[in-house]
C-alpha positions as a LaTeX table, in Angstrom:
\begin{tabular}{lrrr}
\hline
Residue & $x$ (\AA) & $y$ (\AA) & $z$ (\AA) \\
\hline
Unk1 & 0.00 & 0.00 & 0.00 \\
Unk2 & 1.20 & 3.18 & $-1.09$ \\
Unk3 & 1.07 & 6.34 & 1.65 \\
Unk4 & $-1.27$ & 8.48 & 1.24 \\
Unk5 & $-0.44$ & 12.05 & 0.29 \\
Unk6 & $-2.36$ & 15.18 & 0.37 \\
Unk7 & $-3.35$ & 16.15 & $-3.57$ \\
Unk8 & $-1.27$ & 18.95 & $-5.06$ \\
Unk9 & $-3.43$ & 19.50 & $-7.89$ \\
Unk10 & $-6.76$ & 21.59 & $-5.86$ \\
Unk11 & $-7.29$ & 25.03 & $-6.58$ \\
Unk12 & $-7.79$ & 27.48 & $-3.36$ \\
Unk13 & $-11.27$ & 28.41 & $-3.53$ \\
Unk14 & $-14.36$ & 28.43 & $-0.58$ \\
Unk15 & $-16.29$ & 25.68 & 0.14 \\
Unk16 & $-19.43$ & 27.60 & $-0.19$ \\
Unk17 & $-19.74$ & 31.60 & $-0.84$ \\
Unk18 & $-22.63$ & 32.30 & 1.70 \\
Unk19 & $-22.63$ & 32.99 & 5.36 \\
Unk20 & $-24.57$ & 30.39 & 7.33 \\
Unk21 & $-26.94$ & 31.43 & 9.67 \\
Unk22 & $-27.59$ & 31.03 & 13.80 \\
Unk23 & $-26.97$ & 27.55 & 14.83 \\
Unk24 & $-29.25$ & 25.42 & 16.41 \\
Unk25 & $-26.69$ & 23.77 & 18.28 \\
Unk26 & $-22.83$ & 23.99 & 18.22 \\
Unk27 & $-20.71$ & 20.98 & 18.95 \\
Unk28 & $-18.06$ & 21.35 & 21.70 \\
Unk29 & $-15.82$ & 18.08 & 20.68 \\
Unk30 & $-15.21$ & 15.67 & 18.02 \\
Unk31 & $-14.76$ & 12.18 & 18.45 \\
Unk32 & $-11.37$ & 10.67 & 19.78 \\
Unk33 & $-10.53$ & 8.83 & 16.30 \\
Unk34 & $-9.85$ & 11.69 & 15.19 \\
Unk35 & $-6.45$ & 12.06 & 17.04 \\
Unk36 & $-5.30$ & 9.22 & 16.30 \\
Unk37 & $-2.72$ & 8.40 & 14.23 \\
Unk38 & $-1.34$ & 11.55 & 14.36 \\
Unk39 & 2.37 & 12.29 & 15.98 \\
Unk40 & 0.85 & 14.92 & 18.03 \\
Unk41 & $-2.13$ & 12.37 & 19.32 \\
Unk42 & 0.49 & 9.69 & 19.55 \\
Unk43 & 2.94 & 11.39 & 21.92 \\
Unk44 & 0.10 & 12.80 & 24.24 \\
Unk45 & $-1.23$ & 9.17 & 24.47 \\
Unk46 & 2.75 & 8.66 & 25.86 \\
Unk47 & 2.80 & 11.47 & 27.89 \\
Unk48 & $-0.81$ & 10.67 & 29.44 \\
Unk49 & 0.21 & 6.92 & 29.83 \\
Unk50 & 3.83 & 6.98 & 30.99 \\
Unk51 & 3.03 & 9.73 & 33.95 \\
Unk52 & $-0.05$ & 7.20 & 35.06 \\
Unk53 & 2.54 & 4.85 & 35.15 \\
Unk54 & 1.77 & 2.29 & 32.81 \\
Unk55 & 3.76 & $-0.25$ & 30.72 \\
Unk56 & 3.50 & 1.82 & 27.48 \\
Unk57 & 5.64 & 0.57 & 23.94 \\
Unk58 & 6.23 & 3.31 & 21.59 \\
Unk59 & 7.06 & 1.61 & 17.99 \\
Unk60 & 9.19 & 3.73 & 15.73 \\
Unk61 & 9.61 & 3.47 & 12.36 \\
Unk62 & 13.72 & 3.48 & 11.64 \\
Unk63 & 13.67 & 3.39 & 7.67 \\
Unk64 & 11.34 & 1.75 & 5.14 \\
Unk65 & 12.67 & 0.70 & 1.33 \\
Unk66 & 9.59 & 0.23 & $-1.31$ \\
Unk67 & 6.05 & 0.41 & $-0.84$ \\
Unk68 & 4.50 & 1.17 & 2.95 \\
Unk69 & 1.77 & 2.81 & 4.73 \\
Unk70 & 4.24 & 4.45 & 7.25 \\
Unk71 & 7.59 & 6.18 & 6.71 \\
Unk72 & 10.47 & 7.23 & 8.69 \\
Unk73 & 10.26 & 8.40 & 11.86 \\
Unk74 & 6.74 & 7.34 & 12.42 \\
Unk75 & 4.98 & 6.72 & 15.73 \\
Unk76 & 2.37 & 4.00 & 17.38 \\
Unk77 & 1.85 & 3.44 & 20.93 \\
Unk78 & 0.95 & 0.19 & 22.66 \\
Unk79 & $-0.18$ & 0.29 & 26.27 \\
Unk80 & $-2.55$ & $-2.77$ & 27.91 \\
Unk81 & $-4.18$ & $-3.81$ & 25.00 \\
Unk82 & $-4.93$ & $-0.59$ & 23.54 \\
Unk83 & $-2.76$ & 1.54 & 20.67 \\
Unk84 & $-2.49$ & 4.85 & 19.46 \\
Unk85 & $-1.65$ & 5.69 & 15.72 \\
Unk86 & $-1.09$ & 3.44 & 13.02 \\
Unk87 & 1.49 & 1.94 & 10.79 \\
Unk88 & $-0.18$ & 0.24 & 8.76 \\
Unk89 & $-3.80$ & $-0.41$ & 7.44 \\
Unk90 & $-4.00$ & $-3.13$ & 10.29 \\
Unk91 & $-1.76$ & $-5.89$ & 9.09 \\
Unk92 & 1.66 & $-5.48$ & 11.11 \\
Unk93 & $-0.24$ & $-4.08$ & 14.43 \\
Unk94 & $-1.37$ & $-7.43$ & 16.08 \\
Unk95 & 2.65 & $-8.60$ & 15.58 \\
Unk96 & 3.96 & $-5.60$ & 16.59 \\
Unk97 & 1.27 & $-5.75$ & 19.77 \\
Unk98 & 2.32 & $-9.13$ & 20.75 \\
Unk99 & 6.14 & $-7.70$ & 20.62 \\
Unk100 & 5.60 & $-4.86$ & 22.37 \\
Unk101 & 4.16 & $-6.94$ & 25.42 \\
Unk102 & 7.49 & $-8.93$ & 25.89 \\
Unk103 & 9.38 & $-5.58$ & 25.49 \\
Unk104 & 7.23 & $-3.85$ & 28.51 \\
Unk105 & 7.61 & $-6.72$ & 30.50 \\
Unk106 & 11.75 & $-7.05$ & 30.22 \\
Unk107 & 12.33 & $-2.87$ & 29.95 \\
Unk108 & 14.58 & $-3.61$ & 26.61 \\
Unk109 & 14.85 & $-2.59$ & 23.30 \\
Unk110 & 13.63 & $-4.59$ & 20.50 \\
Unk111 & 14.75 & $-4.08$ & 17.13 \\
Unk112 & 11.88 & $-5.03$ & 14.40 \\
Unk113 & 12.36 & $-5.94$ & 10.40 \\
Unk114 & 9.51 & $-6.58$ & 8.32 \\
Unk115 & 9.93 & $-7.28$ & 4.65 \\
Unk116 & 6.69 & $-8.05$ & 2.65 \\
Unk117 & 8.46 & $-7.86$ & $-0.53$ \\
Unk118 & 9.10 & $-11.59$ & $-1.60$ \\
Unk119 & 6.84 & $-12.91$ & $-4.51$ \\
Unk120 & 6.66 & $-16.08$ & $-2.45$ \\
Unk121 & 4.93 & $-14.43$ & 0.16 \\
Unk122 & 2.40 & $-13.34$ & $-2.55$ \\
Unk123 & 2.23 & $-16.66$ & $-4.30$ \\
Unk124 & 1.72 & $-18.41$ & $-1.05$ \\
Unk125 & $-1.23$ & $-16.17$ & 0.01 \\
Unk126 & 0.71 & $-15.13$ & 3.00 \\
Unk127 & 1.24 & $-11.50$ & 1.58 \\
Unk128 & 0.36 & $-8.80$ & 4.08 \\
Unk129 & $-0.59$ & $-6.25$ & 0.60 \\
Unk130 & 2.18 & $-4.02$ & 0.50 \\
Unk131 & 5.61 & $-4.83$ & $-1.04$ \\
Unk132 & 8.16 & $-2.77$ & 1.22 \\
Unk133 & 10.44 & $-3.55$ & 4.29 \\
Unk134 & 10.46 & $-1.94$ & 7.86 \\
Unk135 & 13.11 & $-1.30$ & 10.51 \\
Unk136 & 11.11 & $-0.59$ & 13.81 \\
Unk137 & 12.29 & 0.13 & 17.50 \\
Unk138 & 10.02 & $-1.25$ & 20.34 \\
Unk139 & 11.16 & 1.27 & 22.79 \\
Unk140 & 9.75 & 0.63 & 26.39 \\
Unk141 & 8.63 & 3.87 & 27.57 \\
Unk142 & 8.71 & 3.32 & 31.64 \\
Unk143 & 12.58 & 2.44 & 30.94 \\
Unk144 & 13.06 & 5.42 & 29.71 \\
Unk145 & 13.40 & 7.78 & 32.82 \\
Unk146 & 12.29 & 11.77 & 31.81 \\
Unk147 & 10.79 & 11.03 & 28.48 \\
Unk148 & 7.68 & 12.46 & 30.11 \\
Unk149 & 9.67 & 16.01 & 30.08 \\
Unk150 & 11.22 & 15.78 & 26.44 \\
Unk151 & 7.47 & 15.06 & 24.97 \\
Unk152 & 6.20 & 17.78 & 27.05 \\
Unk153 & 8.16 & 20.02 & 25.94 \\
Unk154 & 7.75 & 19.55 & 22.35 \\
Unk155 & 3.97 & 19.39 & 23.29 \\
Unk156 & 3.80 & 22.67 & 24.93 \\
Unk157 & 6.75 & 25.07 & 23.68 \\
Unk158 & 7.09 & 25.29 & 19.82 \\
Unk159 & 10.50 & 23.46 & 19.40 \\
Unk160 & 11.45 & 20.65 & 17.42 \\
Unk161 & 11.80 & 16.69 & 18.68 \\
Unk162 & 14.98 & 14.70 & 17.39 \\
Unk163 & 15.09 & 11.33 & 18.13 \\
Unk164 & 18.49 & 9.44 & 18.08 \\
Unk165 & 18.92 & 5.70 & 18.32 \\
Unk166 & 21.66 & 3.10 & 17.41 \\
Unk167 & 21.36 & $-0.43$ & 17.67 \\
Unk168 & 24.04 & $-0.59$ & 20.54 \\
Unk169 & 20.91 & 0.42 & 22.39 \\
Unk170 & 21.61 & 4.06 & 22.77 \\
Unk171 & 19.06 & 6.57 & 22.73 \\
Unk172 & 18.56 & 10.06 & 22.88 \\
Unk173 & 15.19 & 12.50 & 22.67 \\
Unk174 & 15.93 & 16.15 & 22.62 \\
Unk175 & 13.09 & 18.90 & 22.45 \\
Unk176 & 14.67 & 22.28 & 22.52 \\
Unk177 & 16.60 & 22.38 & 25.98 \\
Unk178 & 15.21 & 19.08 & 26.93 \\
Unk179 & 17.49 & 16.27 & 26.74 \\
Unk180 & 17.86 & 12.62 & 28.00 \\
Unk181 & 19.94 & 9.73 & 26.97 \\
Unk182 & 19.10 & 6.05 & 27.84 \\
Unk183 & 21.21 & 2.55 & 27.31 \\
Unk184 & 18.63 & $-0.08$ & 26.71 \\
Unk185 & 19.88 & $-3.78$ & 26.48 \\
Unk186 & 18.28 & $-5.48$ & 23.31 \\
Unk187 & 15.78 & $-8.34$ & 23.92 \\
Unk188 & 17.12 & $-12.23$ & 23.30 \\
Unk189 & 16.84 & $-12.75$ & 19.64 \\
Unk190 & 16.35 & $-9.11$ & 18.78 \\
Unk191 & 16.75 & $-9.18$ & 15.14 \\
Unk192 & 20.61 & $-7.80$ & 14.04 \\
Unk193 & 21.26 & $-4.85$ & 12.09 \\
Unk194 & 24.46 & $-4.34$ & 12.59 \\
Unk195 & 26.45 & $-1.02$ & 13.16 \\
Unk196 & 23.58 & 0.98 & 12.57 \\
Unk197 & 21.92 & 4.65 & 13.78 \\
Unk198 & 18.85 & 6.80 & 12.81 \\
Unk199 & 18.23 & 10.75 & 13.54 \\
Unk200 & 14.73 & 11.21 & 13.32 \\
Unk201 & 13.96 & 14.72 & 13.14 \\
Unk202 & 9.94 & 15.74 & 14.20 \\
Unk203 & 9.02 & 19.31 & 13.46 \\
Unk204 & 7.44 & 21.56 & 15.90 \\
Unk205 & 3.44 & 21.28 & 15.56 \\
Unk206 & 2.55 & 24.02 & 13.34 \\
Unk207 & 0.63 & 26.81 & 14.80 \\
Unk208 & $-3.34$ & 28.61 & 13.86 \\
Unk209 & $-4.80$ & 30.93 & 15.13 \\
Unk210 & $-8.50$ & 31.47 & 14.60 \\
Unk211 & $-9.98$ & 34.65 & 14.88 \\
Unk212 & $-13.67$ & 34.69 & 15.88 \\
Unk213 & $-16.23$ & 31.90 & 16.93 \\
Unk214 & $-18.64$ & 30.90 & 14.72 \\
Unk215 & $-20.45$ & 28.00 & 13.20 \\
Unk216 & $-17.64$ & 26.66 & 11.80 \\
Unk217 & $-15.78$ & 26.81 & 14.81 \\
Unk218 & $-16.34$ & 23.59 & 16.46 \\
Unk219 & $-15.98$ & 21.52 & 13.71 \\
Unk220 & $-13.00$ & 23.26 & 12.41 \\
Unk221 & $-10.87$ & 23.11 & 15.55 \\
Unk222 & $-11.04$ & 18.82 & 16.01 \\
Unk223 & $-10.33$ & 18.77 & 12.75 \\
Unk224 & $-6.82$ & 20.90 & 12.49 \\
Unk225 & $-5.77$ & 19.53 & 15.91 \\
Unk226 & $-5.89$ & 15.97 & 14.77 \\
Unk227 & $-3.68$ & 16.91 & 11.76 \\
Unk228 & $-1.47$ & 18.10 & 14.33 \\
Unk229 & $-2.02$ & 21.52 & 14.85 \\
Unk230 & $-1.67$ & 23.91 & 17.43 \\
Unk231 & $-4.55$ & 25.90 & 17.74 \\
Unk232 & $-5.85$ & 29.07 & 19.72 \\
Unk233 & $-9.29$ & 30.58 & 19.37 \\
Unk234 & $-10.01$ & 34.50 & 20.08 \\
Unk235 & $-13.31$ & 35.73 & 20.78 \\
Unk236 & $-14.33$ & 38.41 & 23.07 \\
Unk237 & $-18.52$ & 38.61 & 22.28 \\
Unk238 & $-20.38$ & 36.15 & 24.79 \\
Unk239 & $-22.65$ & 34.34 & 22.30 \\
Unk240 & $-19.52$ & 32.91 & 20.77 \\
Unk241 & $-17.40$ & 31.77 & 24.30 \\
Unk242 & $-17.98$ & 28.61 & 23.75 \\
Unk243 & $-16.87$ & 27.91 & 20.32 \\
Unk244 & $-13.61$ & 27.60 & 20.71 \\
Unk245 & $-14.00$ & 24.68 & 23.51 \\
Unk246 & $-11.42$ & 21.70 & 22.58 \\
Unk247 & $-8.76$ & 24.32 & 21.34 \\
Unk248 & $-5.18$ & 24.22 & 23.28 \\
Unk249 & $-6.01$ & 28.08 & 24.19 \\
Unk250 & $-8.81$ & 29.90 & 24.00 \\
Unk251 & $-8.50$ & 33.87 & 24.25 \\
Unk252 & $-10.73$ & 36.85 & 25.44 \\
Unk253 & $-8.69$ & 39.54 & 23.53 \\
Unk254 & $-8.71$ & 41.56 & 20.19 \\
Unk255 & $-6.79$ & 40.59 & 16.96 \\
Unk256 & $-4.14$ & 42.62 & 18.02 \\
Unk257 & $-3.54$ & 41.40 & 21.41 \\
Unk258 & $-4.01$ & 37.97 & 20.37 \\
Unk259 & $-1.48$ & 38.33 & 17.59 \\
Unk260 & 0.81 & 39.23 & 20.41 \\
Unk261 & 0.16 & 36.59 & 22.82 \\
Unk262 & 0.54 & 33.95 & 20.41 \\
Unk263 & 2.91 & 33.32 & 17.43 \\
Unk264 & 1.48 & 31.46 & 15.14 \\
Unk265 & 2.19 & 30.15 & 11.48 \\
Unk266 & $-1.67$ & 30.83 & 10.06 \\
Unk267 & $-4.41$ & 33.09 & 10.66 \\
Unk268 & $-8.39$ & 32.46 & 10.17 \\
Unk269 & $-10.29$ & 35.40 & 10.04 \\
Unk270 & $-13.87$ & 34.12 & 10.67 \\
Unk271 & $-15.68$ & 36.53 & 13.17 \\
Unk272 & $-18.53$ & 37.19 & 10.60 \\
Unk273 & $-18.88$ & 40.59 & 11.50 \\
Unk274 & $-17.82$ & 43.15 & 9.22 \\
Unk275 & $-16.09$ & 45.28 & 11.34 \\
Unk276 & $-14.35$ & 42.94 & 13.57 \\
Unk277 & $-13.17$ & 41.21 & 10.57 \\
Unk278 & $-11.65$ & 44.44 & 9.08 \\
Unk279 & $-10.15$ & 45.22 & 12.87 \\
Unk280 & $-8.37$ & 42.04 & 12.35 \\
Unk281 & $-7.24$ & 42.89 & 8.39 \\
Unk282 & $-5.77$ & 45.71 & 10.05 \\
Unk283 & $-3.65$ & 44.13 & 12.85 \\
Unk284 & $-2.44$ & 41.41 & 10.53 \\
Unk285 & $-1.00$ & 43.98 & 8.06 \\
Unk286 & 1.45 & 44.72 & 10.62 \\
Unk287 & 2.70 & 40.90 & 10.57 \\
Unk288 & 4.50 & 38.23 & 8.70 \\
Unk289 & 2.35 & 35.66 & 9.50 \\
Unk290 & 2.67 & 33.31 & 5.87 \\
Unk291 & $-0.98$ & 32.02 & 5.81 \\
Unk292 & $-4.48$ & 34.64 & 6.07 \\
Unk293 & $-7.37$ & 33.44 & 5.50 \\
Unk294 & $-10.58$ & 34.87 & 5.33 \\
Unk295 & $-14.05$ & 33.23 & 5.28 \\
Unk296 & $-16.61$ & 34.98 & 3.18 \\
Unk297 & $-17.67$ & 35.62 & $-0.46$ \\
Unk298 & $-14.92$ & 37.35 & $-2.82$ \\
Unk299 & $-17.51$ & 40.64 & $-2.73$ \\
Unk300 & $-17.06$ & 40.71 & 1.17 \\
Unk301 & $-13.32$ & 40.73 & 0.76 \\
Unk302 & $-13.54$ & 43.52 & $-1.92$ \\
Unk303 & $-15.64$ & 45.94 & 0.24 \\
Unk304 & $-13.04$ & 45.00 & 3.16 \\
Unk305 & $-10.00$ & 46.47 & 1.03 \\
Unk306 & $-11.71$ & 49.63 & 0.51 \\
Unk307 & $-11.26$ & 50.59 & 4.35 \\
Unk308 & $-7.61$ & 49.54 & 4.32 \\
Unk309 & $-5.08$ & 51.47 & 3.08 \\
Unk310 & $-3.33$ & 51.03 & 0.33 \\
Unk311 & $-0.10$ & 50.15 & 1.98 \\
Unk312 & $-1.86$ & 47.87 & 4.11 \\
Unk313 & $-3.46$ & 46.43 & 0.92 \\
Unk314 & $-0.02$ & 45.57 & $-0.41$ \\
Unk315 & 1.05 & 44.30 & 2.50 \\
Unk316 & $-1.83$ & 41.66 & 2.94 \\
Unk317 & $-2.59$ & 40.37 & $-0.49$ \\
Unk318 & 0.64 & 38.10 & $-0.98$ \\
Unk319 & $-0.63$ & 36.08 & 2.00 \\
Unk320 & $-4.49$ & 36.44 & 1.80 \\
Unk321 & $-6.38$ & 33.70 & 0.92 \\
Unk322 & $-10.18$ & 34.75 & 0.07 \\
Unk323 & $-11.91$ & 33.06 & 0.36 \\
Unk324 & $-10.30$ & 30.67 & 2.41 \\
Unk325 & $-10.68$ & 27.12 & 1.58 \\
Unk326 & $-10.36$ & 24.43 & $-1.33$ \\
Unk327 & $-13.37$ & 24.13 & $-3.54$ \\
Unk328 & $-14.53$ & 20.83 & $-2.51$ \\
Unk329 & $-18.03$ & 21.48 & $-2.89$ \\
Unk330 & $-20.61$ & 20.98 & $-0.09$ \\
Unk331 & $-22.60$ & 23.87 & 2.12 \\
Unk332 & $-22.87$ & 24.78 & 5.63 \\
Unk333 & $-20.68$ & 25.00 & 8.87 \\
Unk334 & $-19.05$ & 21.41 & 8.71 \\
Unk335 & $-18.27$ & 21.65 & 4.80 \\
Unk336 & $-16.59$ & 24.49 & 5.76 \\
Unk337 & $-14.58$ & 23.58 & 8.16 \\
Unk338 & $-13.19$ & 20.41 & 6.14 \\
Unk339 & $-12.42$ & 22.71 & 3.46 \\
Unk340 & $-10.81$ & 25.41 & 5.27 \\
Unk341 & $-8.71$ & 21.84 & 7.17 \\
Unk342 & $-7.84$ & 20.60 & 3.65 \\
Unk343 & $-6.27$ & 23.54 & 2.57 \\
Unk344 & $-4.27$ & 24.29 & 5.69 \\
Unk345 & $-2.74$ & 20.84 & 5.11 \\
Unk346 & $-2.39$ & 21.21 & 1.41 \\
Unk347 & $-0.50$ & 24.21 & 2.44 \\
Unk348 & 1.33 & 22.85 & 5.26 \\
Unk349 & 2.64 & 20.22 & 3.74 \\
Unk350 & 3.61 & 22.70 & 0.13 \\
Unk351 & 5.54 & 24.78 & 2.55 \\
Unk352 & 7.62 & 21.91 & 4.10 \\
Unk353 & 6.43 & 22.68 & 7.58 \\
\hline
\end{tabular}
């Protein structure tokens, strides 16, 4: 099986050109699935699970050669049964389950290869349905004094994770000024590699910021923080408090103040109120934030410019996208929000962050 990519042939357009109307009801939370799978969900599952105590395994994906589901540096944790993430579309997990109970029980390192790539394998009927080979670490977690900190930290303050492991069983997680080093013994009959070690860099979660509660709002912020996203919700007007529940911060301040409290890599301008929305237009001409988007019809954003200077016009039209969203057709708050999510990603991942 093939891993998925995001498409890099949609065109930026909105979802739907018209404002919806009151809600009836607003939802507060998505369901948990939608967490999973990604490094972000993964590592919180850790964090959560190692500082309860518990026997967690986090597999790690080493290297991969051909065709796979996962790639380098890729994350699933097993923890009493349960697991976090995926590597794979459910072939390798009950193996790599069954593994990962020896390794919490003896506190070692095991050291995983799975090759699907034989023909024999195929002609046999014992193919799993990808043709590619794996190198994966079982890494017992509770071993692994002060990992808690190191994922914390890449949780919580903006800074990259690198992960460094060699098959003499050294390892080393550093997040910003977090660092800690373990020797693990390997487990009897760990499969050799040989000399061998990995650097597996993780990026910093990428940061939004959303700028007004809406209908949209509670769909839209599940959605971006189980792609791994960062996000903060601002919203001063009562009606709308609630919106933003599930976000990692929600804020009582302005565009302006909020655009000082919190650095952030994109901005969604979705207060659907004229004048708030040209407030914010304002205070984000006097940024580099890379990514603007603004919910609305084209004709909106046209009779928005005419209140804005020309300088901060110029300033704002490089990184605007109006209206926000990829053109995936569909109507009404959640279409929305999936399309505004899509193109985020699309963007994300087009950037290299």
């Amino acid at each position: 099986m093939d891993r998925p990519v995001a498409s890099p042939v949609l065109e930026a357009s909105a979802a739907a050109g018209v404002e919806p109307g009151d809600p009836a009801v607003l939802l507060s939370a998505a369901p948990g699935f939608l967490t999973e799978g990604s490094p972000r969900g993964v590592l919180e599952a850790a964090l959560t699970r190692v500082r309860a105590g518990e026997h967690a395994v986090l597999a790690l994906v080493l290297e991969t050669d051909g065709s796979t589901y996962a790639g380098a540096g890729d994350m699933v944790l097993f923890c009493n049964g349960s697991q976090v993430g995926w590597l794979s579309g459910g072939c390798l997990e009950p193996e790599l389950a069954r593994r990962a109970e020896q390794v919490s029980a003896a506190g070692q390192v095991d050291w995983i290869e799975i090759d699907t790539r034989s023909d024999d394998d195929l002609l046999s009927g014992s193919a799993l349905g990808c043709r590619g080979r794996l190198r994966i670490a079982l890494l017992p977690l509770r071993a692994m004094t002060g990992i808690d900190a190191v994922i914390e930290a890449w949780l919580r303050e903006g800074v990259s994770l690198q992960r460094d492991l060699r098959t003499s069983g050294q390892i080393v997680f550093r997040a910003g000024h977090r660092e800690q080093a373990w020797q693990l013994n390997p487990m009897d009959g760990t499969q050799p590699f040989g000399e061998a070690a990995w650097r597996l860099p993780l990026p910093r979660l990428p940061r939004a910021l959303v700028l007004g509660g809406g209908p949209e709002t509670p769909f839209l912020v599940p959605l971006l923080r189980g792609l791994g996203w960062r996000v903060s919700v601002a919203e001063r007007r009562a009606r709308w408090s609630s919106a933003g529940q599930g976000a990692d911060a929600q804020l009582q301040a302005s565009p302006a103040e909020a655009l000082h409290a919190d650095p952030c890599d994109a901005v969604l301008v979705m207060h659907h109120d004229f004048e708030l929305d040209r407030e914010a237009l304002v205070a984000l001409a006097d940024t580099e934030v890379a990514f603007i988007g603004l919910l609305g019809p084209r004709r909106r954003r046209e009779d928005l410019f005419k209140l804005l200077t020309p300088d901060q016009r110029h300033r704002l039209s490089p990184r605007l996208r109006s209206p926000v969203g990829l053109n995936i057709g569909g109507r009404g708050p959640e279409a929305i929000a999936l399309s505004i999510a899509a193109q985020l990603q699309q963007w994300r991942s087009t950037a290299g962050r």
